[in-house]
C-alpha positions, -999 to 999 in steps of 0.1 A, spaced: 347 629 -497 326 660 -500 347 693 -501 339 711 -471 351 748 -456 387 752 -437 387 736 -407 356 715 -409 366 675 -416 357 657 -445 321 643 -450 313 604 -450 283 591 -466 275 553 -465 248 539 -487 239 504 -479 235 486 -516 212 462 -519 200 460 -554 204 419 -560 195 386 -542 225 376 -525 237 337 -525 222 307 -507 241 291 -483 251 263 -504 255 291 -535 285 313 -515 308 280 -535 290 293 -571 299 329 -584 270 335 -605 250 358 -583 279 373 -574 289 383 -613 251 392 -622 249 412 -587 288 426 -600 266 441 -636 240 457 -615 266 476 -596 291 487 -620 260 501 -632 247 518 -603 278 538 -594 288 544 -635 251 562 -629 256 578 -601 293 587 -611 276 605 -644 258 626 -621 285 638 -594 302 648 -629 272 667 -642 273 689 -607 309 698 -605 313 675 -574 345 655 -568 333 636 -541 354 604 -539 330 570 -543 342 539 -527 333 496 -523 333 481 -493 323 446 -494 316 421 -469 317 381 -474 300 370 -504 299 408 -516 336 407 -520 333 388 -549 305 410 -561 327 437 -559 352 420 -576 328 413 -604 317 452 -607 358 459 -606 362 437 -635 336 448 -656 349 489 -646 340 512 -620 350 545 -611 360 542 -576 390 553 -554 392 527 -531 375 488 -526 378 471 -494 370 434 -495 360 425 -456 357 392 -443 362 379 -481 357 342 -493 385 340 -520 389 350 -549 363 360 -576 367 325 -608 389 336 -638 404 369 -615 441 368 -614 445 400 -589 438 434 -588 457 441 -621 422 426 -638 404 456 -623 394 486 -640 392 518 -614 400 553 -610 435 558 -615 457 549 -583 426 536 -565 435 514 -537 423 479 -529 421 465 -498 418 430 -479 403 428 -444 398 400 -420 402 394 -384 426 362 -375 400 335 -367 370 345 -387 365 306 -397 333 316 -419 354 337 -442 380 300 -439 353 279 -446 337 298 -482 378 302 -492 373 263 -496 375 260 -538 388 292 -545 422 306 -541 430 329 -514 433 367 -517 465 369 -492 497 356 -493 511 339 -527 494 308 -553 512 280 -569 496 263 -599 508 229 -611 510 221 -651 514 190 -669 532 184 -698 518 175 -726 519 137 -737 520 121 -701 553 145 -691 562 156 -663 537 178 -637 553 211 -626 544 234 -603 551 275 -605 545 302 -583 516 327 -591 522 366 -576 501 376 -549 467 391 -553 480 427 -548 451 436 -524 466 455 -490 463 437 -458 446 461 -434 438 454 -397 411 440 -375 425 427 -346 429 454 -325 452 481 -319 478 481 -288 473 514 -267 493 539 -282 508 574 -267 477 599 -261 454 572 -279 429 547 -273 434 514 -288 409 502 -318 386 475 -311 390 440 -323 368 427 -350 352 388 -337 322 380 -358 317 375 -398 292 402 -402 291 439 -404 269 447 -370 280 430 -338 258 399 -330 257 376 -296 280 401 -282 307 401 -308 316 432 -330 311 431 -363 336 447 -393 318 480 -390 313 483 -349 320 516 -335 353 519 -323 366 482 -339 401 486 -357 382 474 -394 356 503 -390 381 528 -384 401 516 -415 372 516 -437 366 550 -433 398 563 -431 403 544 -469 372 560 -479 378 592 -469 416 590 -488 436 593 -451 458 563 -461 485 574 -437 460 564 -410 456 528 -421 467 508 -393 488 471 -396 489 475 -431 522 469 -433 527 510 -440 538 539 -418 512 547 -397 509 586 -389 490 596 -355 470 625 -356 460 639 -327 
């Protein structure tokens, strides 16, 4: 968030990263690409990071991943970046050997996300293997010399839920959009995460711009601004 003069809003800019070959269809179930893509951009925004430092400017830097790019993102947050915020959108699970968010190495109090619409059955379909980001784990252990198996519960993730279904029309407000396809753009019709107007797009920005009393169905108190 660039710092801008009284009154004025805060500044948004979205770079698109591309920097390494994404996973074959049958390779979304293998987290190699993911991990070497996860090097490439730790060390992309570590550079870019070295150079809002060098120029005074304390703009805040910011992941948002979709799909197969939430494990990448959970790669580059592993190894150490210094962001404020990463949003995993539409993720597949969790990134192999990653207990939560406490493996992560970010700017103090960043803020990690999880966002998915209800029925995006791609993002279902690449959880198959992995554990899930939401909710809680169990993992079963078996005593040694033919004992008994136990099973335990594992905490959470410790990502925040944020919305994408839609917003109900509130007071002096128009409701947000729901999200209804697993990509970022809309396709046949559908809105993607980052349509205009859909309840994810307005969250991502609002978590990149630092606004986290705007985040809607996170489970939070939501302040309306007018």
């Amino acid at each position: 968030m660039s710092s801008t003069p009284a009154g004025n809003p805060p500044r948004l800019a979205v770079v698109g990263w591309l920097a390494f070959e994404p996973a074959s269809a049958a390779g979304v179930f293998d987290d190699t690409n993911a991990r070497t893509g996860g090097s490439f951009l730790r060390k992309d925004i570590n550079a870019l990071a070295a150079v809002q430092d060098s120029l005074g400017n304390v703009a805040r830097n910011n992941i948002s991943g979709l799909s197969y790019g939430t494990l990448t993102a959970q790669a580059a947050a592993v190894e150490g970046v210094p962001v404020d915020s990463v949003n995993l959108n539409a993720d597949i699970g969790v990134l192999q050997g990653v207990s939560g968010v406490k493996d992560f190495h970010l700017n103090p109090g960043a803020d990690v996300y999880q966002t998915k619409f209800t029925v995006d059955n791609v993002s279902v379909i690449g959880n198959v293997g992995r554990e899930r980001i939401q909710g809680f784990h169990t993992q079963t252990f078996q005593a040694p010399q033919g004992g008994p198996s136990f099973t335990v519960p594992i905490p959470g993730y410790g990502a925040t839920q944020l919305g994408a279904d839609g917003t109900g029309t509130a007071e002096n407000e128009v409701s947000a959009l729901t999200t209804e396809n697993h990509g970022w753009l809309q396709a046949e019709g559908k809105l993607g995460y980052a349509s205009v107007g859909t309840e994810s797009s307005i969250n991502q920005a609002n978590a990149s711009l630092g606004l986290t009393d705007r985040l809607t169905n996170s489970g939070k108190p939501v302040v309306h601004n007018k």
